[in-house]
C-alpha positions in Angstrom: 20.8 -24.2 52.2 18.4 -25.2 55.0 15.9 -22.0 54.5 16.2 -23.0 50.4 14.9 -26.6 51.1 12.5 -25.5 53.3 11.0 -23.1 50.6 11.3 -25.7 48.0 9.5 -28.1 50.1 6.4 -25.5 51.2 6.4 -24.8 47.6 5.8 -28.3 46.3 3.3 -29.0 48.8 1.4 -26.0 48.1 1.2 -26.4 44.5 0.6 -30.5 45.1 -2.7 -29.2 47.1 -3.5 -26.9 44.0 -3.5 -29.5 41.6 -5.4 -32.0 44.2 -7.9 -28.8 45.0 -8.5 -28.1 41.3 -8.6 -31.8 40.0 -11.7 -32.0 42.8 -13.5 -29.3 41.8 -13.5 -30.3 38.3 -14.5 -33.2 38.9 -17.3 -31.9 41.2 -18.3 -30.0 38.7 -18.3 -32.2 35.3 -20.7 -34.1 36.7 -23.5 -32.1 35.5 -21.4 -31.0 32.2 -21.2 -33.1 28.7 -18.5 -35.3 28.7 -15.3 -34.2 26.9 -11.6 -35.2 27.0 -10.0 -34.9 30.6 -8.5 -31.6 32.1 -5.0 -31.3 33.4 -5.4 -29.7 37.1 -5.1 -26.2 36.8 -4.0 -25.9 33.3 -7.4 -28.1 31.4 -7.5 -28.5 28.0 -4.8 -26.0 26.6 -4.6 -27.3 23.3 -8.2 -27.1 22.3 -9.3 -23.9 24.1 -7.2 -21.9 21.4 -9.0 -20.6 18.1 -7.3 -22.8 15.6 -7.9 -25.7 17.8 -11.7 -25.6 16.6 -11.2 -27.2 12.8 -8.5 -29.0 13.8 -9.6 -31.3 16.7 -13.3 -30.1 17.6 -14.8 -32.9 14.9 -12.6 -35.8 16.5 -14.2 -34.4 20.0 -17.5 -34.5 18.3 -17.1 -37.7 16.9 -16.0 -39.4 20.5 -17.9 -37.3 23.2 -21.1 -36.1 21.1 -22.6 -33.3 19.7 -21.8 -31.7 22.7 -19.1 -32.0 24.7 -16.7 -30.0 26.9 -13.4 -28.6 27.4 -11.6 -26.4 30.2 -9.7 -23.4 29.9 -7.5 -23.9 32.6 -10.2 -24.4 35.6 -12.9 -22.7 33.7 -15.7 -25.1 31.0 -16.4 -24.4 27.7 -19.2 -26.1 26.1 -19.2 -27.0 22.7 -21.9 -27.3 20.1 -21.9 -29.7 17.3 -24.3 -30.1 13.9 -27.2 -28.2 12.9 -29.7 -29.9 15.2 -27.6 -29.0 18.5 -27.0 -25.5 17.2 -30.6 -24.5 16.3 -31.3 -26.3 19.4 -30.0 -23.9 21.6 -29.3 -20.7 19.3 -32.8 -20.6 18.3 -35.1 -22.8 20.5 -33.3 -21.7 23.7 -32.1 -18.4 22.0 -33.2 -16.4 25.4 -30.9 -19.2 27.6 -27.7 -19.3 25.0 -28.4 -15.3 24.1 -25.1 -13.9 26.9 -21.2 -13.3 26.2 -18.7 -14.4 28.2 -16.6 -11.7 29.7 -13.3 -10.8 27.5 -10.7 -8.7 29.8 -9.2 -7.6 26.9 -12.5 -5.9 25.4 -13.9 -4.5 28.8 -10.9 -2.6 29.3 -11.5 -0.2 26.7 -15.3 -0.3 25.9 -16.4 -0.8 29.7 -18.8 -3.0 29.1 -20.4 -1.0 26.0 -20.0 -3.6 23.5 -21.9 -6.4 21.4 -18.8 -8.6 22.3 -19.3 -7.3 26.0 -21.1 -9.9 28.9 -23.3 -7.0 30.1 -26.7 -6.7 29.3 -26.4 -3.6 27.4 -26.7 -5.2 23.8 -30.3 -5.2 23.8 -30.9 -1.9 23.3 -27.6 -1.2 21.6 -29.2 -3.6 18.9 -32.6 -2.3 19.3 -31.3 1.5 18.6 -29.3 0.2 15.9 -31.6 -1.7 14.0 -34.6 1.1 14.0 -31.4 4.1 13.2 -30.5 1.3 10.3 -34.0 1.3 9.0 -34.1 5.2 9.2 -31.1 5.3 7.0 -33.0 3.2 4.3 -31.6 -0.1 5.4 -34.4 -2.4 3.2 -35.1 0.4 1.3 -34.7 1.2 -2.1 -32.0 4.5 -1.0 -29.7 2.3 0.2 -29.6 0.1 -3.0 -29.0 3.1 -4.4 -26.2 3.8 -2.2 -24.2 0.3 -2.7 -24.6 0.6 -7.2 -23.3 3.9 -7.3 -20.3 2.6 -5.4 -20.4 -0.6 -7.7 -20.0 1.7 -10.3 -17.3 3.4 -8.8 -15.3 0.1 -8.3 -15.8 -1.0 -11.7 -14.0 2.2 -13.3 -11.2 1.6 -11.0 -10.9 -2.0 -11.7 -11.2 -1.1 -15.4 -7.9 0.7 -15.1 -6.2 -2.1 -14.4 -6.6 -3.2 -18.0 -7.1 -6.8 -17.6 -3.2 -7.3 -15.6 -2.9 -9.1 -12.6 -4.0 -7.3 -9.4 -4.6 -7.7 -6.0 -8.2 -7.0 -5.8 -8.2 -6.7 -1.7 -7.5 -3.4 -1.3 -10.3 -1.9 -4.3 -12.8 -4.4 -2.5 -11.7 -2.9 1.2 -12.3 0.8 -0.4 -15.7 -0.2 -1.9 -17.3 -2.1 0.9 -15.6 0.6 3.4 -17.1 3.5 1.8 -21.0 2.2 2.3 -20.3 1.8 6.0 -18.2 5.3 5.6 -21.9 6.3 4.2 -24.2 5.0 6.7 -21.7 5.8 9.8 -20.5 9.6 8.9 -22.5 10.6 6.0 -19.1 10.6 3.6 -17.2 8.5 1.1 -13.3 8.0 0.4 -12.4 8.7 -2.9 -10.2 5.3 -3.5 -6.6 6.8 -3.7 -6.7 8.4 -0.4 -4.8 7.7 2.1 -6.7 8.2 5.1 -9.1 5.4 3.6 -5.9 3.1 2.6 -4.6 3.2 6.6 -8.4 2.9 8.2 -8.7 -0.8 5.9 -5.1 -1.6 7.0 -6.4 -0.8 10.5 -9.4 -2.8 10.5 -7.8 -5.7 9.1 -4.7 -5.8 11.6 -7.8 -5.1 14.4 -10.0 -8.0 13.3 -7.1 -10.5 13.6 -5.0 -9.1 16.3 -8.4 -9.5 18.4 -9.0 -13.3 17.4 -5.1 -13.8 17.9 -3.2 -15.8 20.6 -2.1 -13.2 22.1 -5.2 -11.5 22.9 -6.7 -14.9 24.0 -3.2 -15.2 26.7 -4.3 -11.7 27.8 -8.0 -13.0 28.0 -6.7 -15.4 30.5 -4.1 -13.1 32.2 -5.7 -10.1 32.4 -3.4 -8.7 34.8 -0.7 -8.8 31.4 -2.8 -5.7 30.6 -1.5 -3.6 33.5 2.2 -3.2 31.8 2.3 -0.4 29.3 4.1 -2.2 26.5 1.6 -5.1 26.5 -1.7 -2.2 26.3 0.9 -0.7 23.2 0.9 -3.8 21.6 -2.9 -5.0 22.8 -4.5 -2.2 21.4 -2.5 -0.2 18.8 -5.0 -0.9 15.9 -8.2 -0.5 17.9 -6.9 2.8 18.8 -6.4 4.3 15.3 -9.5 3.2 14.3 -10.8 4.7 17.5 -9.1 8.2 16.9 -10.5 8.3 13.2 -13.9 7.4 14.6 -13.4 9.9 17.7 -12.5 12.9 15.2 -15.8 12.3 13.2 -17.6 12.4 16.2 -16.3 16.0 17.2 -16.7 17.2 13.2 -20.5 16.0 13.8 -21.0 17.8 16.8 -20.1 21.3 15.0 -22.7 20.4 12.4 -25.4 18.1 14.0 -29.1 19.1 13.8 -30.8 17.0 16.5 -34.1 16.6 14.8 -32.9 15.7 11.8 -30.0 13.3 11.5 -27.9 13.0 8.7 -26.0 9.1 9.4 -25.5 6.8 12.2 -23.0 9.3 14.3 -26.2 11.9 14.3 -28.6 9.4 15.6 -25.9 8.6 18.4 -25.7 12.1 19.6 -29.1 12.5 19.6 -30.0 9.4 21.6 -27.4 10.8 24.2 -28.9 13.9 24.6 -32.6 12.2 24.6 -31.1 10.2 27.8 -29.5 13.2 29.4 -30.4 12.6 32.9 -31.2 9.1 33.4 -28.1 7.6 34.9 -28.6 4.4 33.7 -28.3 4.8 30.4 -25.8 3.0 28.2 -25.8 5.8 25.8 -22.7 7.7 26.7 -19.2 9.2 25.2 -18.2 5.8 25.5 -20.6 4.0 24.0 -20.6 5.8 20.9 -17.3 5.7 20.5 -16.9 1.7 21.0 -19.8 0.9 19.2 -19.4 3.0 16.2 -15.7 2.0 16.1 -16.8 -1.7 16.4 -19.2 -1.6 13.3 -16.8 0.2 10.9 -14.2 -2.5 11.6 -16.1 -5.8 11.7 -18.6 -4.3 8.3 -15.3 -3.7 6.6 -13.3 -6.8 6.9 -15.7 -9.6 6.7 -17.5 -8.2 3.5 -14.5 -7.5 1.6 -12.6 -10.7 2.3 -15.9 -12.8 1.3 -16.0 -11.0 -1.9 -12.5 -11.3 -2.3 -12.7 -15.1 -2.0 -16.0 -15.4 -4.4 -14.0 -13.8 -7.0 -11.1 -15.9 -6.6 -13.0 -18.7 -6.3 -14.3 -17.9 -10.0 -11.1 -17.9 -11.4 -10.6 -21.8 -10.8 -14.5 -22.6 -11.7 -14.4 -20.7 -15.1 -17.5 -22.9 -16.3 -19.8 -22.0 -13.2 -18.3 -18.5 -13.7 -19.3 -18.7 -17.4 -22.7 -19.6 -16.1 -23.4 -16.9 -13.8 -22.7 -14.6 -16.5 -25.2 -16.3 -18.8 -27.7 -15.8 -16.2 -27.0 -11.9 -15.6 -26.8 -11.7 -19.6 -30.1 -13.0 -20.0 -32.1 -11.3 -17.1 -30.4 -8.2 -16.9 -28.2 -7.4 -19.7 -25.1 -5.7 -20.5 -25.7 -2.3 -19.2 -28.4 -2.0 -16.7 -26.8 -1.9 -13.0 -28.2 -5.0 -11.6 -30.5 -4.4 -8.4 -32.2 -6.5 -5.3 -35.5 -7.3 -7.2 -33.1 -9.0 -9.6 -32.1 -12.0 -7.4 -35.1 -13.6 -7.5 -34.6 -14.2 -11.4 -31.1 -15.0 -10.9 -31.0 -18.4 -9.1 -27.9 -19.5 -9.7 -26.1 -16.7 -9.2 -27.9 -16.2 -5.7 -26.9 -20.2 -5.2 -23.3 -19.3 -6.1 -22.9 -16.6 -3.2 -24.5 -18.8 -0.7 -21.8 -21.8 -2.0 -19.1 -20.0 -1.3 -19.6 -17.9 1.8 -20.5 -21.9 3.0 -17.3 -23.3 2.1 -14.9 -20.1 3.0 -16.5 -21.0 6.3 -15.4 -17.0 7.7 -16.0 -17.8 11.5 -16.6 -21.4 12.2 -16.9 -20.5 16.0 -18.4 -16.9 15.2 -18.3 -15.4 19.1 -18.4 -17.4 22.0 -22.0 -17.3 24.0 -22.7 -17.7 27.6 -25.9 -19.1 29.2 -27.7 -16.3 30.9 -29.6 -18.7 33.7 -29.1 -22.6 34.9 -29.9 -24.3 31.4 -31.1 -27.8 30.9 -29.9 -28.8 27.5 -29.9 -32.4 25.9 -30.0 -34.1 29.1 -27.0 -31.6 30.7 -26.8 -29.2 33.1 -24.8 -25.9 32.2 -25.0 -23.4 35.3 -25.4 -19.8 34.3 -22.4 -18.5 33.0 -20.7 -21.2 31.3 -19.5 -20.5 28.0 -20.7 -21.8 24.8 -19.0 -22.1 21.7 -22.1 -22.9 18.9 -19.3 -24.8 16.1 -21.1 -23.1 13.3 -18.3 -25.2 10.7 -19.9 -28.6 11.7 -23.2 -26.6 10.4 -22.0 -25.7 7.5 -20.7 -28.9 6.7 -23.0 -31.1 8.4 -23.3 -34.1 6.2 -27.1 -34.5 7.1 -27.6 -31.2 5.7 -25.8 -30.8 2.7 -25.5 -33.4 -0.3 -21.7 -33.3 -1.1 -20.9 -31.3 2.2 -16.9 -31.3 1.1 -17.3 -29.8 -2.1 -17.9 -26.9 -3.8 -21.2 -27.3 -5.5 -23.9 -24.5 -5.8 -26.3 -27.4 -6.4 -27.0 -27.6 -2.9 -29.0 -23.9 -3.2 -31.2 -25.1 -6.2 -34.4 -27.6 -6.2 -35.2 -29.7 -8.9 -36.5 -27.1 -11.1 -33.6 -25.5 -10.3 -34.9 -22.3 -8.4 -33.1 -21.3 -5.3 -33.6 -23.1 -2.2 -32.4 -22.1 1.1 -31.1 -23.7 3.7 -31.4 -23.6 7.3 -28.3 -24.7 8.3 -27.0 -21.9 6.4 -26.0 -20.1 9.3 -22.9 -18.2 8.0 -24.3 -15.3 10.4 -25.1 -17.0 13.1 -28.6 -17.8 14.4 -30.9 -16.7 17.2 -30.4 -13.4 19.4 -27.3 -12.7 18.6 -27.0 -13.3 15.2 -24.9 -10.6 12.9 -26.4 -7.2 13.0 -25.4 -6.3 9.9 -27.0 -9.5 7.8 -29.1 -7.8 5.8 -26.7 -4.8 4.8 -24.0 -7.6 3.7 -26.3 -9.9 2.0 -27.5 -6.7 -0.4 -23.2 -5.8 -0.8 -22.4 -9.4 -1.6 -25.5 -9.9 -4.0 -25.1 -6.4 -5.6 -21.2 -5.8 -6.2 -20.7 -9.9 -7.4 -23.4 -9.7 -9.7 -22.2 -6.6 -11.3 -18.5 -7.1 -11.1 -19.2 -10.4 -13.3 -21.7 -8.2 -15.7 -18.8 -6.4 -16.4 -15.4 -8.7 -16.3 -14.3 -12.2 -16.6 -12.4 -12.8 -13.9 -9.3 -15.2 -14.6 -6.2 -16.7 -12.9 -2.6 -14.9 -13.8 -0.6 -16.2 -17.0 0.8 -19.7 -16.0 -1.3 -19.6 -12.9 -3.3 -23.5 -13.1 -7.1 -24.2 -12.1 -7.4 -26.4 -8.8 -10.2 -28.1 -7.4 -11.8 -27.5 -4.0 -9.7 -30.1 -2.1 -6.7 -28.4 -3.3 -7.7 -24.9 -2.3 -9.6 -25.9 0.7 -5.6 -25.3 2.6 -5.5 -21.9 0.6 -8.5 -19.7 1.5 -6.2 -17.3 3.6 -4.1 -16.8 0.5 -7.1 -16.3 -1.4 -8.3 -13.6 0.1 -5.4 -12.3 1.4 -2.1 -12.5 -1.3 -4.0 -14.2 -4.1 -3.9 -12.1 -7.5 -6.4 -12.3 -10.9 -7.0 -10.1 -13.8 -10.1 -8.2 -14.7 -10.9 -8.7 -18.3 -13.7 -6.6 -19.4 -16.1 -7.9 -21.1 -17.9 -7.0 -24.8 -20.8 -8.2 -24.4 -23.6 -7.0 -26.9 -26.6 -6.0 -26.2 -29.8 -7.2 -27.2 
């Protein structure tokens, strides 16, 4: 009994000084930080450090500590960014101070460092290699226009056999906006009923929200959770299948590649590799291909397809702005010409439509966390190099001195008075700065190109018995939408002129 008390007493005492140590260095440290709601000693701000904290409680923050304000994971700060003018502030006026990545155990494990979601400094020429291989491979060229109809055309003939019946359009959108990043990546489409294609969407989908899930964000702040076998099993599992497809391809391209003339983006990686064959600091490796390559086919997979999914279904409760669009394409391009990129420009309101609703589905309101890569003076604060940042691109995209009727869905916001399109900077659905989306461009052209012809081609409409709602209603509902949500596909018989 005597040895128990006496451990129960050192025990105490030793995590009293804990508490008193961290509460001091906090302290210590705020001092130079924005103000922000006060950390518990040791454990901080637990309930607003998690992803689904952001909507939730990050515009209360905002409204009582400022546009920028902190909170703590555990004895670490997190700086958060509020409103267009704070986050073009430091995304784009100090994009060189806010341009690092806070280190994620979870994703150095596997990719050592070779990642854009990485903290090391290897993204610049990653990005650099990328963009240039992207250009190659007529990225803002008329071939890869080329490239994204002929699928459109393929998507419409399998949503035509649906018949006008209620469908879930997820997976045919998946296949589609899969197959141009199949395309670019390995030189190769899926036709849609195969199975390999089926399991690789499945895959990317369960990987995109296994890694922005709570458990990966406990493992984030655990790391040493990763050492036991059945938490890797469960950490990884979808990464690695979409690793071992991507790993496969890589090993088909090497029995096949011609170095001085690549076919796709796996070519272009092998022959980089080889180009840097004996300079040891090179992030072009096995590795790197692997990681990188997996990383694109996942993330250009899942956020494409679930924007166009929720634009569709989105149409389906707006049948008069629906009705509109199509008036538009009727008028500018007719019924059988496959719309194409010079055509936006003549189509205003259907270019405002897209831009409406990729604002309100709001896909990442706090996109990837940054770091600051150097001591940073920012609105009267100092953040010492390191600290993380989280830019609240949400309050951008809904930042009442930005947008007329910020809560609602109304493409009106992309037209000016003569009712052309008008963009906005505060349109940062991609980000902004150094670090903004690679792939941009290549999703604007999908999003523009397959919604412009899928409405040239069907009415889209809500299942028998299935009522219209308004924006407040759905607002709850965008998960569903893209997700579980079902419409029918009625072709249209529209006569040409």
């Amino acid at each position: 009994m005597g040895v128990f008390l006496i451990l129960s007493s050192f025990l105490s005492v030793l995590l009293i000084l804990l508490f008193v140590n961290s509460f001091w260095k906090q302290q210590k440290r705020s001092r130079s930080l924005p103000p922000g709601p006060p950390p518990l000693p040791l454990l901080g701000n637990p309930i607003y450090v998690t992803r689904a904290a952001a909507c939730k409680y990050y515009p209360e923050l905002s409204k009582k500590y400022g546009p920028v304000f902190t909170i703590w994971k555990m004895t670490e700060p997190i700086v958060v960014l509020c409103g267009y003018e704070v986050v073009k502030d430091a995304l784009v006026n100090h994009s060189e101070e806010f341009s690092g990545r806070p280190v994620r155990p979870t994703v150095e494990h596997y990719t050592k460092g070779y990642s854009f979601m990485s903290g090391s400094g290897y993204w610049r020429p990653f990005r650099r290699f990328l963009l240039t291989s992207l250009r190659n491979f007529g990225m803002g060229k008329r071939i890869m226009e080329e490239i994204v109809q002929e699928e459109a055309e393929q998507l419409i003939s399998a949503m035509s056999l649906t018949k006008g019946k209620a469908f879930n359009s997820i997976g045919l959108l998946g296949s589609a906006v899969n197959n141009i990043v199949s395309s670019i990546l390995f030189g190769e489409r899926f036709e849609y009923h195969d199975r390999r294609l089926k399991e690789l969407i499945l895959a990317a989908r369960r990987h995109a929200n296994s890694v922005l899930s709570l458990f990966h964000q406990v493992c984030n702040s655990f790391p040493i959770l990763m050492k036991l076998p059945v938490i890797r099993k469960k950490l990884y599992k979808d990464t690695f299948d979409i690793l071992d497809f991507v790993r496969k391809e890589i090993n088909h391209h090497r029995e096949k590649v011609d170095l001085t003339a690549p076919r796709d983006l796996i070519d272009s990686f092998l022959a980089k590799i080889k180009e840097e064959e004996g300079n040891p600091k090179t992030p072009f490796n096995e590795t790197s291909i692997l990681t990188l390559s997996g990383s694109l086919f996942a993330a250009a997979t899942e956020t494409t397809s679930s924007t166009l999914k929720f634009c569709l279904s989105l149409m389906t409760h707006y049948p008069d702005i629906q009705e509109k669009v199509q008036r538009e394409i009727d008028e500018v391009i007719g019924p059988q010409r496959l719309p194409g990129i010079m055509d936006r420009a003549q189509l205003p309101y259907t270019n405002a439509v897209i831009h409406e609703c990729q604002r309100v589905l709001d896909l990442a309101p706090i996109g990837l966390y940054r770091a600051t890569t150097t001591d940073t003076q920012f609105r009267g604060f100092t953040l010492p190099k390191g600290t993380t940042i989280i830019p609240f691109l949400s309050s951008v995209l809904s930042d009442p001195t930005q947008w007329e009727t910020p809560e609602d869905f109304n493409p009106g916001q992309f037209l000016d008075s003569k009712g052309q399109f008008q963009a906005n900077p505060a349109f940062m659905a991609f980000s902004a700065g150094k670090r903004a989306c690679l792939g941009e461009p290549l999703a604007r052209l999908e999003l523009f190109l397959f919604f412009t012809t899928l409405l040239q081609r069907f009415t889209f409409r809500l299942p028998p018995g299935s009522e219209t709602q308004d924006w407040k209603s759905l607002k709850s509902q965008k998960a569903a939408l893209i997700g579980t949500s079902e419409f029918c596909a009625v072709p249209r018989s529209v006569v040409s002129k």
